[in-house]
C-alpha positions as CSV (number, residue, x, y, z in Angstrom):
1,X,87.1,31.9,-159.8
2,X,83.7,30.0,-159.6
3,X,84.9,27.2,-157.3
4,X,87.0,30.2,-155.3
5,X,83.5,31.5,-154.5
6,X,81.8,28.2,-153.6
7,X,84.2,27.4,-151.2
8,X,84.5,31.0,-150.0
9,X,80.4,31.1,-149.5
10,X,80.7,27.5,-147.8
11,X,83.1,28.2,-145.2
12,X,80.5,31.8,-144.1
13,X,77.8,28.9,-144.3
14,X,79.6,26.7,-141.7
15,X,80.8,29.4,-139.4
16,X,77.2,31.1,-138.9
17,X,75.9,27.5,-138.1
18,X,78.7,26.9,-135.2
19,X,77.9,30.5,-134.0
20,X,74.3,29.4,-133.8
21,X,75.0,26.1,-131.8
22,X,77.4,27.8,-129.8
23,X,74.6,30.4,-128.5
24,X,72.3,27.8,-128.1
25,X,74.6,25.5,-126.0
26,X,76.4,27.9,-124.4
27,X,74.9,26.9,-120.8
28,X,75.4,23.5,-121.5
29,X,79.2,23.6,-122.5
30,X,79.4,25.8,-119.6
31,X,78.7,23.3,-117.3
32,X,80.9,20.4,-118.4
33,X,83.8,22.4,-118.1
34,X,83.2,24.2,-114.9
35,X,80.3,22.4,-113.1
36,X,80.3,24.7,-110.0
37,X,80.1,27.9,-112.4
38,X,77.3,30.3,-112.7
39,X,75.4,31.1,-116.2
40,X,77.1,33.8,-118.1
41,X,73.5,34.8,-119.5
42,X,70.0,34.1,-118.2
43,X,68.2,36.1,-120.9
44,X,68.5,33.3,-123.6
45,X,65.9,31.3,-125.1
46,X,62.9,33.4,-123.9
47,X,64.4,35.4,-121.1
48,X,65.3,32.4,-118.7
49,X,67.2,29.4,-118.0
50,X,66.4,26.0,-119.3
51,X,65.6,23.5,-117.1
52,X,67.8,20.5,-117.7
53,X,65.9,17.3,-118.6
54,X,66.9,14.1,-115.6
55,X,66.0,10.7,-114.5
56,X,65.5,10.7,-111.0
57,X,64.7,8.1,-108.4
58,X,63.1,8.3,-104.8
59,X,65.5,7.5,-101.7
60,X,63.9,3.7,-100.4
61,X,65.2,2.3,-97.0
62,X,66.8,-0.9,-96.9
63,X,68.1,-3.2,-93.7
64,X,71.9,-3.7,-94.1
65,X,71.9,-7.4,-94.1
66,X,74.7,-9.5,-93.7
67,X,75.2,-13.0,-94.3
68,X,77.0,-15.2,-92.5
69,X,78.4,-18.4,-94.0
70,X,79.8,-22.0,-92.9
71,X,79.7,-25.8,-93.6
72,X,77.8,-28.1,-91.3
73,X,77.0,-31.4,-91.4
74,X,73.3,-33.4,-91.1
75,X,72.5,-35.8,-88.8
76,X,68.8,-37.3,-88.0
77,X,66.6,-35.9,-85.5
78,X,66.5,-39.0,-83.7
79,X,68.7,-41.9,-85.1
80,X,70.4,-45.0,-83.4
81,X,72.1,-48.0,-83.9
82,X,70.1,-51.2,-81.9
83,X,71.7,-53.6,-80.3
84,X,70.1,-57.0,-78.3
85,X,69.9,-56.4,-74.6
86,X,70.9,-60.3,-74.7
87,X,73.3,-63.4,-76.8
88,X,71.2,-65.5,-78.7
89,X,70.3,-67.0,-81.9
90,X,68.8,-64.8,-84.3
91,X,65.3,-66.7,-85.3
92,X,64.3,-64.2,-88.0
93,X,65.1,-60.9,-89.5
94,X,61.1,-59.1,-90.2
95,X,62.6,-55.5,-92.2
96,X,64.6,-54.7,-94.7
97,X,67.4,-51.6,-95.7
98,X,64.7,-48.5,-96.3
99,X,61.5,-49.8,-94.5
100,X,59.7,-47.2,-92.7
101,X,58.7,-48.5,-89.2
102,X,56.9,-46.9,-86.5
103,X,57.1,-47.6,-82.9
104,X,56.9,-50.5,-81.3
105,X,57.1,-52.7,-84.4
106,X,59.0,-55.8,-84.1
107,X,62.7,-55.7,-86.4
108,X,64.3,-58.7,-85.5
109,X,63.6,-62.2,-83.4
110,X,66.2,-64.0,-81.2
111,X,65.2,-67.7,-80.7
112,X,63.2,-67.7,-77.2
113,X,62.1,-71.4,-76.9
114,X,64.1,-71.8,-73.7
115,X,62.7,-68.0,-72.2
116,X,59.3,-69.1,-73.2
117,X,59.7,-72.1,-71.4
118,X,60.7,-70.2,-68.1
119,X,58.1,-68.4,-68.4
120,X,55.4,-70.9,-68.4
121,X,57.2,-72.5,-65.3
122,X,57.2,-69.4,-63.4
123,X,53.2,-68.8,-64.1
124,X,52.8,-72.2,-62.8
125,X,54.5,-71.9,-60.1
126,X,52.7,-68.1,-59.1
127,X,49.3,-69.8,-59.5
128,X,50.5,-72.7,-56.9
129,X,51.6,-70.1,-54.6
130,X,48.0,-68.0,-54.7
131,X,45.9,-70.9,-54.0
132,X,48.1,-72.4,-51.3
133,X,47.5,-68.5,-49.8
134,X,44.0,-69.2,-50.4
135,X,43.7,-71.9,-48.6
136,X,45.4,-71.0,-45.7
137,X,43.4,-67.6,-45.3
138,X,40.6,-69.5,-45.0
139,X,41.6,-72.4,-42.4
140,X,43.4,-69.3,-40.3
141,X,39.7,-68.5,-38.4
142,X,39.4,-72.1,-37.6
143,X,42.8,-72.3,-36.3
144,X,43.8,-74.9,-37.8
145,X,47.2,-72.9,-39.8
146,X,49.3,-70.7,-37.8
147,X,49.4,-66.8,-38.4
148,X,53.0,-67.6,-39.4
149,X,52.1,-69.6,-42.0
150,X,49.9,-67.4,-43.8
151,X,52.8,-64.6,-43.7
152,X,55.3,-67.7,-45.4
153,X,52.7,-67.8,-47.8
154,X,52.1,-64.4,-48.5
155,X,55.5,-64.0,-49.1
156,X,56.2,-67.2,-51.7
157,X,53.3,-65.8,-54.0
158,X,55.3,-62.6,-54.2
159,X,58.3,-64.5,-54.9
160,X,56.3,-66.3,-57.1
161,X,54.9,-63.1,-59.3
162,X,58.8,-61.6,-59.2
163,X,59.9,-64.7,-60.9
164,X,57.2,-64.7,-63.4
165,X,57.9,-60.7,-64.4
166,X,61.3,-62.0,-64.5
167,X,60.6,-64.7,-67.0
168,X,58.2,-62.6,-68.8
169,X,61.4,-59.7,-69.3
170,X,63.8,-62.4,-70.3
171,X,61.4,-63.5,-73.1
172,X,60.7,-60.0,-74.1
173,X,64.2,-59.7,-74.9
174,X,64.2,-62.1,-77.2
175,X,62.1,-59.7,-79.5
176,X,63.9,-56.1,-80.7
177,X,61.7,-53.6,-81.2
178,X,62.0,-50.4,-83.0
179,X,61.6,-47.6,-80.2
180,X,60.5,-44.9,-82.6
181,X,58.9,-44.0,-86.5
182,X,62.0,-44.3,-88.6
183,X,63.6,-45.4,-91.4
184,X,65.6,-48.6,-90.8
185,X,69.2,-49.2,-92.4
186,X,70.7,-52.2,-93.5
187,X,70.4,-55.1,-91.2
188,X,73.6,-56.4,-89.9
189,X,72.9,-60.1,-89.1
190,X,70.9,-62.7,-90.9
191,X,68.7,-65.7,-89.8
192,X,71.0,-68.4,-87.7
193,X,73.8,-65.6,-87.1
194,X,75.3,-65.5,-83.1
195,X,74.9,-62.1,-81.8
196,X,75.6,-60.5,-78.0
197,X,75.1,-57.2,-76.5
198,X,78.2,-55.9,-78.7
199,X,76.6,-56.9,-81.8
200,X,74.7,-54.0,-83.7
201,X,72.0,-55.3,-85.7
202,X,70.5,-52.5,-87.2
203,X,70.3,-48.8,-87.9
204,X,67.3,-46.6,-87.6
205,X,67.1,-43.0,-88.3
206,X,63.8,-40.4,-88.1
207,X,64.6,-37.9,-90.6
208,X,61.5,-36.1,-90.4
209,X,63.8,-33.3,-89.6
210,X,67.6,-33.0,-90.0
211,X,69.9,-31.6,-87.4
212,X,72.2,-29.4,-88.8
213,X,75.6,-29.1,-87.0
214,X,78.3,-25.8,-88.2
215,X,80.8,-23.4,-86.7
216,X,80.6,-19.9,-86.6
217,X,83.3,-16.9,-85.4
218,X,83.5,-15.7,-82.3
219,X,83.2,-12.3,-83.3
220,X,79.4,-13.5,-84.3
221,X,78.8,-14.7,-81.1
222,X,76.1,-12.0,-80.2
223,X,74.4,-12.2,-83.9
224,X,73.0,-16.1,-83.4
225,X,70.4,-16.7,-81.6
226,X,68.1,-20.0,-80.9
227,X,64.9,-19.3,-83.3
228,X,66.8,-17.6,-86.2
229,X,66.0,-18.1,-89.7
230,X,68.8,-20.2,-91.7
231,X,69.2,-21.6,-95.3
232,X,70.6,-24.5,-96.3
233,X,72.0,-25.8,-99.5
234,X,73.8,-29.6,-100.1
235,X,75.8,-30.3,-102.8
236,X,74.1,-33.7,-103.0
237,X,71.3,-31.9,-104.5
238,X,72.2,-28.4,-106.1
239,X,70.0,-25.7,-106.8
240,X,67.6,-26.3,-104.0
241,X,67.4,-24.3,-100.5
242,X,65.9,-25.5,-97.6
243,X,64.7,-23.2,-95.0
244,X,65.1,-24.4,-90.9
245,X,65.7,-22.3,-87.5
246,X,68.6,-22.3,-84.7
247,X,67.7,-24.5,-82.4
248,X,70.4,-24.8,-80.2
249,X,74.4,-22.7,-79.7
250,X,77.4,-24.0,-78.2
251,X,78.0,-22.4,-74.2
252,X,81.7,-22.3,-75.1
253,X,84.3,-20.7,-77.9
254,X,86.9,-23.2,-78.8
255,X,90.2,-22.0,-77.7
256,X,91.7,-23.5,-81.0
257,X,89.8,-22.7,-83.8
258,X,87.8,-19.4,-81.8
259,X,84.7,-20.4,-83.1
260,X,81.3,-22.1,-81.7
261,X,79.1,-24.5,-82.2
262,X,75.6,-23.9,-83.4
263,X,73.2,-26.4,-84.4
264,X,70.3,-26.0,-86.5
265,X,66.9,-28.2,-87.1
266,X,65.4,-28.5,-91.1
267,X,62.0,-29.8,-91.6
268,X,62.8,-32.7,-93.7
269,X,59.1,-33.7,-94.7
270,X,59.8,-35.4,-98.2
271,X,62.7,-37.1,-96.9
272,X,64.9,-35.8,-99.4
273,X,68.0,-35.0,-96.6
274,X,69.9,-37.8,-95.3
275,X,71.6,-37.8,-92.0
276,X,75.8,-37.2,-92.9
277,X,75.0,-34.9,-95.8
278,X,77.5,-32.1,-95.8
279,X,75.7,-28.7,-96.0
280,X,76.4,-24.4,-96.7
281,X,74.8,-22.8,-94.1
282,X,73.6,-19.3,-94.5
283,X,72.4,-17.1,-91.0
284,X,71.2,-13.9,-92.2
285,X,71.8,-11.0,-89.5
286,X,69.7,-8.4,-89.5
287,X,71.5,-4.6,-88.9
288,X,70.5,-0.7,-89.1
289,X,68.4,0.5,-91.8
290,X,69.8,2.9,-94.3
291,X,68.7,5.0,-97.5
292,X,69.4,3.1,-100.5
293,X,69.8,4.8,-104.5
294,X,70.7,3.3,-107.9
295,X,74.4,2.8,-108.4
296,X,74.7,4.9,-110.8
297,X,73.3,7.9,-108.6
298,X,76.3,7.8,-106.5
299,X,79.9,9.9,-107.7
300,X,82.9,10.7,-106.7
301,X,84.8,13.8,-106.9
302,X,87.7,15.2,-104.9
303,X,85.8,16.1,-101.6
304,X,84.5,12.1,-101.3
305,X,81.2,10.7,-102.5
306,X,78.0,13.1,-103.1
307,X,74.8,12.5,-104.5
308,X,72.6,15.3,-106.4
309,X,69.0,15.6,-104.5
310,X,66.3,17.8,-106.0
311,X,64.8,19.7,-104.0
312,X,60.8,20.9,-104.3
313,X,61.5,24.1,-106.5
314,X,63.4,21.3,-108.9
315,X,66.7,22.1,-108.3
316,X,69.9,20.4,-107.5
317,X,72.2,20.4,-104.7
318,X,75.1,18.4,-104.0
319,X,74.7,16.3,-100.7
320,X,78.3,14.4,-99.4
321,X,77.4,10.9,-98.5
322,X,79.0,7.9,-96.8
323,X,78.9,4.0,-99.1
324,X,77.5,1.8,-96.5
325,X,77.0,-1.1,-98.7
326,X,76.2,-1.8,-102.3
327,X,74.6,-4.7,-102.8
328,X,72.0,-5.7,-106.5
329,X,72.8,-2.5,-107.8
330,X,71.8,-0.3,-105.1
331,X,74.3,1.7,-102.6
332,X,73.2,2.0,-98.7
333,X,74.1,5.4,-97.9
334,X,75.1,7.3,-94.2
335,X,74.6,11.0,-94.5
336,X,72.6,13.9,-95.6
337,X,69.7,11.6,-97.9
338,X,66.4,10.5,-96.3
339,X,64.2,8.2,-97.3
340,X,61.8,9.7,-100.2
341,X,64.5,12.1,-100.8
342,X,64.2,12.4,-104.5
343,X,67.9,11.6,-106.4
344,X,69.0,11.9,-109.5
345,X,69.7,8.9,-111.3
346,X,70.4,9.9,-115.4
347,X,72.0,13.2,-116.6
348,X,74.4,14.2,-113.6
349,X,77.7,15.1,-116.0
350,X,75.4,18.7,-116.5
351,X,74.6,19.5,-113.0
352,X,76.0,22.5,-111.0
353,X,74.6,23.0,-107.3
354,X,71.3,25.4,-107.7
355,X,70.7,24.5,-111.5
356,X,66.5,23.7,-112.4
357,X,66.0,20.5,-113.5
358,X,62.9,18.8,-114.8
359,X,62.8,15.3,-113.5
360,X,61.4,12.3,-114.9
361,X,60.9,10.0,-112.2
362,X,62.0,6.4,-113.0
363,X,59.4,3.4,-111.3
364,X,56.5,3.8,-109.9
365,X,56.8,4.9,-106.9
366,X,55.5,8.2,-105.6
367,X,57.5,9.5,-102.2
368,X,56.3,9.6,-98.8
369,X,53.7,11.7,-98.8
370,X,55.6,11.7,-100.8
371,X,56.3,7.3,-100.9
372,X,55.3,4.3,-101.0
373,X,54.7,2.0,-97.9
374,X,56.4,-0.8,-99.7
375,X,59.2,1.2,-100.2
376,X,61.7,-0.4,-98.4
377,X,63.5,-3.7,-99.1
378,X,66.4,-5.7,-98.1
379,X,70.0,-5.4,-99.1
380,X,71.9,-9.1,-98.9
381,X,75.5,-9.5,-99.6
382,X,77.1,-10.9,-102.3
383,X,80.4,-12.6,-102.2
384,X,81.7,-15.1,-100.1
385,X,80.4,-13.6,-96.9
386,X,81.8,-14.5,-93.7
387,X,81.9,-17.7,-91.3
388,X,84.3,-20.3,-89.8
């Protein structure tokens, strides 16, 4: 009879306390079955309704950003394979594969004995010619050479200096020079090898900066633009970015692959890019600017995707929106959200339009007069992205 009572005074126990929480929660079950419905009673819990406890975030505009992305490949700024303007013997070979030369420095000697020769001849001979000129200019007034004469020998000392420029060209020949600061290859020939005007003797490449050749759609065609930021990674070393600039864009789509060239120019300044390095190729284009919110601000019910704004009596109201982009956890949004709006972020299963809420405001950042200047950021895309 005892235990008939326990049990009997227990269950009274545990009914009063699920009356209790129902009274006290009433509001709140209320709104998770029918969001959109009104408050049976707004005389509980001191007369009024509770403001529901949120996490809210300010609206922040971002640039929708896309990125466009291709392979190119790297060539020097100014790189060429030397050949000998003559055939000869080579006399001596003065660099080696990876010396840096700079203009004008001499890379390779043909023999020249017989050039050198020439050209001591010719000087001979031009210095004959001026003082037979010489003389004859002076016995003209005496009339003892005939005006005739002088003109013959006018003309042989400018025979004479041809011959010698000649001779001097002819033995410059004989010495290859590098025609620009560069890095020089591996030489081709040795000491005693034949070479000719078809025989390439060395490489040399300036890689201050490396030319950057890719291919991008045609439907990009009005996005590029000579002077636009682009980054490059190569595989050759990973993890690194290098920053350069569109220097130049193809005046022509190719029929075939309906894409065009674009080449771009990377300051190369440690020399860590080689010219033939294969390259990903990233041109960010810049587009509109949009409100952007947390991810998890954004819903979706049966009339599309809404956000809940508070407004400046601190309550809700349900504002449709369009999904631009997402992009590092935040959603660009098209519709009825500003920037500095203030959205909630936290505690949206509870809301109904028109209920009070008392926001905690998540970061820092106040709104415009209400938000920060530094609001704003940029949204990049993440995925493949797009390109040839």
């Amino acid at each position: 009879m005892a235990r008939k009572s326990t049990l009997l005074i227990a269950g009274v126990a545990l009914i009063v306390v699920a009356a209790s929480a129902y009274i006290f929660a009433k509001d709140d079950i209320t709104a998770l079955i029918a969001p959109d419905a009104q408050p049976a009673s707004t005389g509980q819990r001191g007369g009024g309704e509770r403001s529901l406890p949120v996490i809210a975030e300010y609206a922040s505009l971002m640039d929708e950003k896309t990125v466009v992305e291709a392979v190119g490949t790297g060539k020097s700024a100014l790189g060429v394979s030397i050949y000998p303007a003559v055939s000869g013997e080579v006399a001596d070979v003065l660099v080696r594969a990876g010396d840096k030369v700079t203009e004008g420095q001499v890379l390779v000697i043909l023999d020249s004995d017989r050039e050198r020769l020439a050209r001591d001849l010719a000087a001979v001979q031009a210095r004959d010619a001026e003082q037979l000129l010489a003389r004859y200019e002076k016995a003209r007034p005496l009339g003892a050479v005939a005006e005739s004469e002088v003109d013959s020998a006018r003309t042989a000392l400018a025979e004479a200096r041809i011959a010698l420029d000649q001779a001097e060209v002819n033995l410059a020949d004989r010495t290859i020079l590098a025609p620009f600061d560069g890095i020089v290859g591996i030489p081709q020939v040795e000491a005693g090898d034949r070479v000719d005007s078809s025989t390439a003797i060395v490489t040399l490449d300036n890689i201050d900066s490396i030319l950057v050749d890719f291919e991008v759609a045609e439907t990009r065609f009005d996005n590029v633009r000579p002077g636009q930021s682009v980054r490059v990674e190569t595989w050759s070393l990973p993890g690194e970015e290098f920053t350069g600039v569109v220097e130049s864009i193809g005046s022509r789509i190719d029929p075939e692959s309906r894409t065009f060239a674009v080449r771009a120019r990377v300051p190369n300044p440690n020399s860590r890019l080689l010219a033939g390095m294969s390259f990903a190729v990233y041109v960010d284009i810049e587009g509109k600017q949009y409100p952007a919110v947390a991810e998890i601000s954004v819903l979706w019910g049966d009339e599309g995707t809404y956000v809940w704004r508070i407004d400046d009596e601190d309550k809700v109201s349900r504002v449709p929106v369009r999904v631009v982009k997402r992009t590092n956890g935040r959603i660009l949004l098209d519709g009825g959200i500003a920037e500095g709006d203030l959205v909630v972020v936290e505690g949206v299963l509870r809301l109904r339009p028109g209920r009070t809420v008392s926001a905690t405001i998540r970061g820092d950042n106040p709104a415009p007069e209400n938000a920060p200047s530094d609001a704003g950021g940029v949204a990049t895309r993440e995925g493949a992205g797009e390109g040839s």
